[in-house]
C-alpha positions in Angstrom: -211.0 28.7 50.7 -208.9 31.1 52.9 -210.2 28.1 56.1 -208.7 25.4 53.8 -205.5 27.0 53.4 -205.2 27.4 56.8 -205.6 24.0 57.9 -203.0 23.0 55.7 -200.9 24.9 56.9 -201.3 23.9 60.6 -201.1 20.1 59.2 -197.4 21.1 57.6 -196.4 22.8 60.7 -193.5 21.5 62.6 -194.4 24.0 65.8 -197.4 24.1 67.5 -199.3 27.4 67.1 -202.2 28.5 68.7 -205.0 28.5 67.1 -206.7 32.5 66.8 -209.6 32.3 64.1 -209.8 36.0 64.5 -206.2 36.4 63.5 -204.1 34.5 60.6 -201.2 33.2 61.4 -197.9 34.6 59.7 -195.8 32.4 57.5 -193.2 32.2 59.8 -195.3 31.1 62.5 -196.0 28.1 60.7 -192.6 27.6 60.4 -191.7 28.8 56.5 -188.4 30.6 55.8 -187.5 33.0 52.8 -183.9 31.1 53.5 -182.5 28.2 51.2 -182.1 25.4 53.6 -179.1 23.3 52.0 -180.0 19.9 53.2 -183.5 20.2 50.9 -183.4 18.3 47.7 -184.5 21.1 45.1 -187.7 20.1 44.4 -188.5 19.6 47.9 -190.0 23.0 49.0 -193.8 24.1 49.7 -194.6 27.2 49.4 -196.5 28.9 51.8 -200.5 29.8 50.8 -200.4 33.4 52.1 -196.8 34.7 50.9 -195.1 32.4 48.1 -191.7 33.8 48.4 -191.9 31.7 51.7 -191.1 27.9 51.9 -190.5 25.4 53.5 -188.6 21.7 53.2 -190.2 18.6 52.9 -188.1 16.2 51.1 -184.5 16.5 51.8 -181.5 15.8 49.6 -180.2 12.4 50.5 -176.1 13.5 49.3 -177.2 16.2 52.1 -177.6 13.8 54.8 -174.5 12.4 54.7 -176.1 9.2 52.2 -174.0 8.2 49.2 -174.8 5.6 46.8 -171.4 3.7 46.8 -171.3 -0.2 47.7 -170.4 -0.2 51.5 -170.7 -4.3 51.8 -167.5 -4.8 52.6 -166.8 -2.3 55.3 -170.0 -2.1 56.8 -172.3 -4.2 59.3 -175.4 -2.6 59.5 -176.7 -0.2 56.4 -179.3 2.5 55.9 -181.1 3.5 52.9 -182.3 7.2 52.2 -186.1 7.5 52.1 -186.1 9.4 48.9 -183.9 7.5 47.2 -183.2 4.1 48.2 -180.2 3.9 45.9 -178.8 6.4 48.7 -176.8 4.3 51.6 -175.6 5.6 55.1 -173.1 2.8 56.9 -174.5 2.8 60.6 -172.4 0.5 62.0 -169.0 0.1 60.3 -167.0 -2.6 60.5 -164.3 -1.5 63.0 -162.9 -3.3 66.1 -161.6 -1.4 68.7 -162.2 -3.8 71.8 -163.0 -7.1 72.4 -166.3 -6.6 72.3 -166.7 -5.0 68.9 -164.5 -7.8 67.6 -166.1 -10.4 68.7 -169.6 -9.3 67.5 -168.5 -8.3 64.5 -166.1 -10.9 63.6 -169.7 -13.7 64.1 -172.1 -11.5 62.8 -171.8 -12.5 58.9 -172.2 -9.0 58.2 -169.0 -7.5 57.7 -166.8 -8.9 54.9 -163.9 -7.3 56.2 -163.3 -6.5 60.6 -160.7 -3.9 60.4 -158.9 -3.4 64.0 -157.8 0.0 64.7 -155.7 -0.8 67.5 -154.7 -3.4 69.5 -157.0 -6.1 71.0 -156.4 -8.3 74.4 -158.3 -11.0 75.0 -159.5 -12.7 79.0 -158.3 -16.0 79.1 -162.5 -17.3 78.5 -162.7 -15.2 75.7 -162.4 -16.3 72.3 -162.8 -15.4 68.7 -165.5 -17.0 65.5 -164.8 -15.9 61.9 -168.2 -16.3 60.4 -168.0 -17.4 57.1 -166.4 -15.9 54.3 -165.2 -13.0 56.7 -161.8 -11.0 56.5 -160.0 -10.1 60.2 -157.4 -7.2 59.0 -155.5 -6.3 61.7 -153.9 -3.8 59.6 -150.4 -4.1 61.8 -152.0 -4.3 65.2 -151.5 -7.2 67.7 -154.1 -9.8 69.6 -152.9 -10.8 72.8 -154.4 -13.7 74.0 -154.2 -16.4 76.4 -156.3 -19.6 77.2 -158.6 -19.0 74.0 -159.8 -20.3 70.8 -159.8 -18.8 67.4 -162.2 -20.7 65.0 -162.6 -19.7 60.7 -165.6 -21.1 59.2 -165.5 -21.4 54.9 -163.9 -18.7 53.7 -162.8 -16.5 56.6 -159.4 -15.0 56.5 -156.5 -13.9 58.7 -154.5 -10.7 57.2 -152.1 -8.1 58.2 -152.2 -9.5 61.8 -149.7 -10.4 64.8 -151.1 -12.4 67.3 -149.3 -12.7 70.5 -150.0 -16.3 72.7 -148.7 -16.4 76.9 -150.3 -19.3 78.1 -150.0 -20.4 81.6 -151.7 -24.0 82.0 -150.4 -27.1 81.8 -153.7 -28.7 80.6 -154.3 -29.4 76.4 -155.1 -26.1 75.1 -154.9 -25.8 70.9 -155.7 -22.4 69.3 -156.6 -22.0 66.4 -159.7 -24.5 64.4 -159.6 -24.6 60.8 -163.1 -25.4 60.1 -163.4 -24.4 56.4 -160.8 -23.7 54.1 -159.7 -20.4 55.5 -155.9 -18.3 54.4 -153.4 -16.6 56.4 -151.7 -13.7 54.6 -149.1 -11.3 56.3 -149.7 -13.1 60.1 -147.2 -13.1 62.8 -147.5 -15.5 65.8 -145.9 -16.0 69.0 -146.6 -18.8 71.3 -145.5 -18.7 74.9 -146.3 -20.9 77.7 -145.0 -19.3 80.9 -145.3 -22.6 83.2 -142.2 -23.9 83.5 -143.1 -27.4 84.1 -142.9 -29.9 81.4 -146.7 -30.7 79.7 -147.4 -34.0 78.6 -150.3 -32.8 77.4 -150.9 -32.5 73.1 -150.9 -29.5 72.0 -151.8 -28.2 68.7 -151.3 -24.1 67.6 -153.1 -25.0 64.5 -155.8 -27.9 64.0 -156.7 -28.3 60.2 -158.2 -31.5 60.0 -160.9 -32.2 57.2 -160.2 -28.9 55.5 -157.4 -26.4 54.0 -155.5 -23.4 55.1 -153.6 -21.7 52.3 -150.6 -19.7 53.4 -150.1 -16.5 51.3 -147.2 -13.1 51.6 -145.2 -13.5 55.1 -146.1 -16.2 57.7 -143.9 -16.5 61.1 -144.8 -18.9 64.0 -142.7 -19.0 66.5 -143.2 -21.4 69.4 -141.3 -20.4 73.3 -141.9 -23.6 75.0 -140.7 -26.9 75.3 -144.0 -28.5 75.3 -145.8 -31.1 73.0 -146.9 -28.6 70.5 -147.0 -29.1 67.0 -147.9 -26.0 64.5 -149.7 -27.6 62.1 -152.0 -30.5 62.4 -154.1 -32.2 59.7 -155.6 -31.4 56.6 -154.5 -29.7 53.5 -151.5 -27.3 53.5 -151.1 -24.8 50.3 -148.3 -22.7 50.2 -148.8 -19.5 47.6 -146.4 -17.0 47.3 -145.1 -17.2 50.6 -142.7 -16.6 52.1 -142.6 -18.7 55.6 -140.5 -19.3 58.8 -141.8 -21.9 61.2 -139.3 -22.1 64.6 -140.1 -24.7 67.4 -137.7 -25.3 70.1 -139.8 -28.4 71.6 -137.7 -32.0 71.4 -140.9 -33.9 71.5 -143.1 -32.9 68.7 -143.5 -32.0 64.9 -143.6 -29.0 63.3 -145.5 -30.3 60.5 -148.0 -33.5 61.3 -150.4 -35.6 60.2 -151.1 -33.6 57.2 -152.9 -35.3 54.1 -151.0 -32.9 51.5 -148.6 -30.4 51.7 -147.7 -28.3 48.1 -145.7 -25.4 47.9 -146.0 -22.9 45.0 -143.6 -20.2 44.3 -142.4 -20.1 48.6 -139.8 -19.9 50.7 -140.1 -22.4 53.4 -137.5 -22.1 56.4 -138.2 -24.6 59.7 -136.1 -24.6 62.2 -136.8 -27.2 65.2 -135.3 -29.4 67.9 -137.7 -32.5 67.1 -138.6 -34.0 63.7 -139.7 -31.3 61.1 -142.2 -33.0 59.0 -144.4 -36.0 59.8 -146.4 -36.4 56.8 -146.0 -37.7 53.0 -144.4 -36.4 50.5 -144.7 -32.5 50.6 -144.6 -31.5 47.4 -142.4 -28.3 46.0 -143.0 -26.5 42.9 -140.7 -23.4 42.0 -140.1 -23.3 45.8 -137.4 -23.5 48.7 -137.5 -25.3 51.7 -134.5 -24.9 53.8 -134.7 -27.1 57.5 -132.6 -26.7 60.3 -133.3 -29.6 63.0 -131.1 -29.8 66.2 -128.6 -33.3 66.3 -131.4 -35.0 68.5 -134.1 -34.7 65.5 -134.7 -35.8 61.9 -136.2 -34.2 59.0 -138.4 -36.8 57.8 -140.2 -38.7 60.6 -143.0 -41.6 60.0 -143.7 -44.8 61.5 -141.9 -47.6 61.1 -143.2 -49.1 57.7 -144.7 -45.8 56.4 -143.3 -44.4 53.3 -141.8 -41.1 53.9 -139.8 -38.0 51.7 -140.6 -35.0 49.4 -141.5 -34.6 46.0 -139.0 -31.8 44.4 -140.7 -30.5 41.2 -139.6 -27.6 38.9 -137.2 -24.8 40.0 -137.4 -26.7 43.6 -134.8 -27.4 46.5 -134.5 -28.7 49.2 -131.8 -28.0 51.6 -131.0 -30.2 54.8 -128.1 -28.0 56.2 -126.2 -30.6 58.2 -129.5 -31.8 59.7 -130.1 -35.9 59.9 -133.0 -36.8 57.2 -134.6 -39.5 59.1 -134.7 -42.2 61.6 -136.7 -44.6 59.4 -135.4 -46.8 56.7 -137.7 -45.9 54.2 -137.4 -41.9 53.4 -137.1 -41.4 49.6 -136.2 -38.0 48.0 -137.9 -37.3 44.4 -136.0 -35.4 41.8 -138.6 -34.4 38.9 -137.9 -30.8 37.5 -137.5 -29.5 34.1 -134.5 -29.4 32.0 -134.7 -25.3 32.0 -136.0 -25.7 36.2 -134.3 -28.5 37.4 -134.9 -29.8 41.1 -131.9 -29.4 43.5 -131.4 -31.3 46.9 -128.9 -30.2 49.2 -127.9 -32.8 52.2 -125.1 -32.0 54.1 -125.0 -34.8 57.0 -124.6 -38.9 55.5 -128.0 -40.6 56.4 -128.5 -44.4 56.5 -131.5 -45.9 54.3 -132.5 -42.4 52.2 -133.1 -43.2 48.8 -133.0 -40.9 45.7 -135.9 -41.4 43.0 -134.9 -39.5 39.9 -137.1 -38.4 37.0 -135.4 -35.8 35.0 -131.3 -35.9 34.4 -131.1 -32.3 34.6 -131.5 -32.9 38.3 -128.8 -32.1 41.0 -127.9 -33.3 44.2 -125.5 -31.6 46.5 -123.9 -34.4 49.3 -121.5 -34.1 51.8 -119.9 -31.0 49.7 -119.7 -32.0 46.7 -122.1 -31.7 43.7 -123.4 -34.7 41.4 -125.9 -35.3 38.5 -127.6 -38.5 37.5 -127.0 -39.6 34.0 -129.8 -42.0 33.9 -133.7 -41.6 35.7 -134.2 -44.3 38.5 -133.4 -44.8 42.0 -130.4 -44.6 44.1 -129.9 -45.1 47.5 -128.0 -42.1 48.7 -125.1 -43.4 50.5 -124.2 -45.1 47.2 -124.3 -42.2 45.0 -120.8 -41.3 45.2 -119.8 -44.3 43.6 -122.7 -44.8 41.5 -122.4 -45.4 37.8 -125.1 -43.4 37.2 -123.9 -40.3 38.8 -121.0 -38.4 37.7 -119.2 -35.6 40.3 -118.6 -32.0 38.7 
């Protein structure tokens, strides 16, 4: 019996010890301890067979090790489970960028829902970003300098708390960011630069939604340093959600705002401010939101081809204010005055333009022209260089 005990007390022996059959080995030879050993889950001990007040751990405690059993799925790429309790999770790689590098694999992995940068980030000009699907980049304040490079979001991916910074030094067509799924910006900052000082013919586009739709959400401010052919958003669906935006361009040869197959503004503050035409697309439509535009002499508000219907749609608690900017250089640009009677719609031009026409559908509607304030007594439509003498209008 006393040969059986031995052997199992070699075969739970951590250390090597030699083996004397004419002496027995001590329990601490074999590697027992009279000590608690706070890692050990409490039923984890054998005892040792010659002296029970011995022991030693077999099983440790898995809230020991550092394992917890809380959900780490968003924070964490790569997780561990306890062997003695597989509820028991350890996060080995978490979900933190501090270099390119850890961004980049992260950010394509599919394995982090959030990528949380803890500092800031510059990219080489052949580097670029992916946002797998369904993933969060928080840059939680920090910045992304980047230069000739590509940012793509797959379904679901999301840019947050982020300021990306642009410099750009070719003259070739470079866009920048792919909307390949319908991805959201929330709390981003970006600042285009192009540091050649020749003109580029070249296209251009900062932000290439086509096919899919980026909703906009808290504070979004592009600004664009060059006087290149560089539209900010291109294509696809635009949906504005509590936001609060400010687009600036200083290019005279491009839109702010093209090609777009819907634009809708909830509950936002929309400021653009441009040299060239601000919106080349139909009929953005504003609900319980502002959008204020401030084009240069040499530009127009609207802008559409020849026999294309241009204009915005003012819903409920909506206005629209022109400043003293020229709506359009087309005929056919047509301003719609829905609203409420307790949220009426508001348009506020400033400059006389040729050819706009005003479509009202509610009377509690109000139109602000060349300084002075009107309201339609009737629904219908009235082309706006006739309103002041319009039967159905009457001047405050």
């Amino acid at each position: 019996m006393k040969y059986i005990l031995f052997l199992i007390a070699i075969l739970f022996s951590s250390q090597a010890v030699a083996l004397n059959c004419e002496r027995q080995p001590t329990c601490e030879e074999l590697n027992y301890s009279k000590e608690d050993n706070p890692k050990c889950d409490k039923n984890g001990y054998i005892l040792c067979p010659y002296d029970q007040s011995y022991k030693k751990c077999v099983q440790y405690s898995c809230e020991s090790l550092g394992f917890t059993q809380s959900d780490k799925s968003d924070w964490c790429a790569d997780i561990a489970t306890c062997k003695g309790d597989k509820s028991y999770t350890l996060c080995q790689t978490p979900c933190l960028a501090w270099d390119y590098d850890t961004l980049s694999s992260l950010a394509s992995s599919g394995k982090c829902k959030v990528v949380s940068m803890k500092n800031d980030i510059t990219l080489s000009p052949n580097q670029g970003i992916t946002l797998a699907a369904n993933t969060t980049l928080d840059g939680n304040g920090h910045t992304l300098n980047t230069a000739e490079t590509n940012l793509t979001l797959a379904e679901g991916s999301k840019l947050q708390n982020l300021n990306i910074h642009r410099q750009i030094a070719t003259s070739e067509a470079v866009n920048f960011i792919f909307i390949n799924g319908a991805s959201t910006f929330e709390d981003v900052s970006i600042l285009d630069e192009n540091s050649n000082t020749d003109t580029v013919e070249h296209w251009r586009y900062l932000c290439q939604i086509s096919g899919n739709t980026l909703t906009v959400r808290g504070n979004l401010k592009i600004e664009v340093k060059n006087d290149v052919r560089h539209p900010i958003f291109n294509g696809g669906q635009l949906v504005f959600e509590n936001a609060k935006v400010e687009l600036i361009s200083p290019s005279n040869s491009s839109d702010v705002l093209t090609q777009q197959e819907s634009i809708i503004a909830k509950n936002s503050e929309i400021h653009i401010k441009t040299l060239s035409q601000a919106i080349n697309t139909s009929f953005p439509e504003l609900i319980n939101s502002q959008m204020i535009i401030e084009v240069d002499s040499n530009g127009t508000v609207f802008y559409k081809n020849e026999n294309d219907k241009c204009g915005i749609k003012l819903g409920e608690g909506s206005t629209l204010d022109t400043k003293t900017s020229t709506l359009t250089a087309t005929p056919m640009v047509e301003i719609i005055l829905n609203g409420t009677t307790d949220k009426p719609a508001t348009a506020i031009i400033q400059k006389e333009s040729a050819g706009a026409n005003l479509d009202v559908q509610n009377t509690s509607a109000e139109l602000e022209y060349m300084g002075n304030t009107y309201h339609p007594t009737q629904i219908g439509q009235t082309t706006l260089s006739d309103v002041p003498t319009s039967p159905i209008w009457r001047a405050e």
